[in-house]
N, C-alpha and C positions, 0 to 999 in steps of 0.2 A: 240200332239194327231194326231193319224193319220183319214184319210177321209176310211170313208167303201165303195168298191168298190162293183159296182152294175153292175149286169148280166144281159142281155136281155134275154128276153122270150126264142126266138129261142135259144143262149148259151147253155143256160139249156137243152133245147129240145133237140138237138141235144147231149148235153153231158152224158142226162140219154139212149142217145139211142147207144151210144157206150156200154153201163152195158146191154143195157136189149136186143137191140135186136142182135148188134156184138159179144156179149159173153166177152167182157175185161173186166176183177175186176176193182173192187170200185177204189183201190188203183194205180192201172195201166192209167186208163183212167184219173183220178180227178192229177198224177203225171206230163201224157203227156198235161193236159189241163192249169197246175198250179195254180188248187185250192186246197181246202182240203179236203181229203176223208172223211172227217163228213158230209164239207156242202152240198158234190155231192150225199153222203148217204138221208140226209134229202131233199133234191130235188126229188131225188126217192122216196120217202115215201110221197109226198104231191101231186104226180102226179097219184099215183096209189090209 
């Protein structure tokens, strides 16, 4: 079994502000960061 890796506050911050305020899709941004565009989807939706 693998260990769940954990994000810091800023990661995120900074990772939904590539979608929302730079303009890069979900799938672009969540690619270049190497997470996965569901969990960078649901980061945006708990921040807004």
């Amino acid at each position: 079994m693998t260990k769940r890796k954990k994000y810091s506050k800023e990661f995120k911050l900074d990772a939904i502000a590539l979608v929302v305020d730079q303009n890069y899709s979900q799938a672009e941004a969540a690619r270049n960061l190497g997470v996965n565009p569901n969990m960078l989807g649901r980061w945006i939706v708990n921040v807004r």
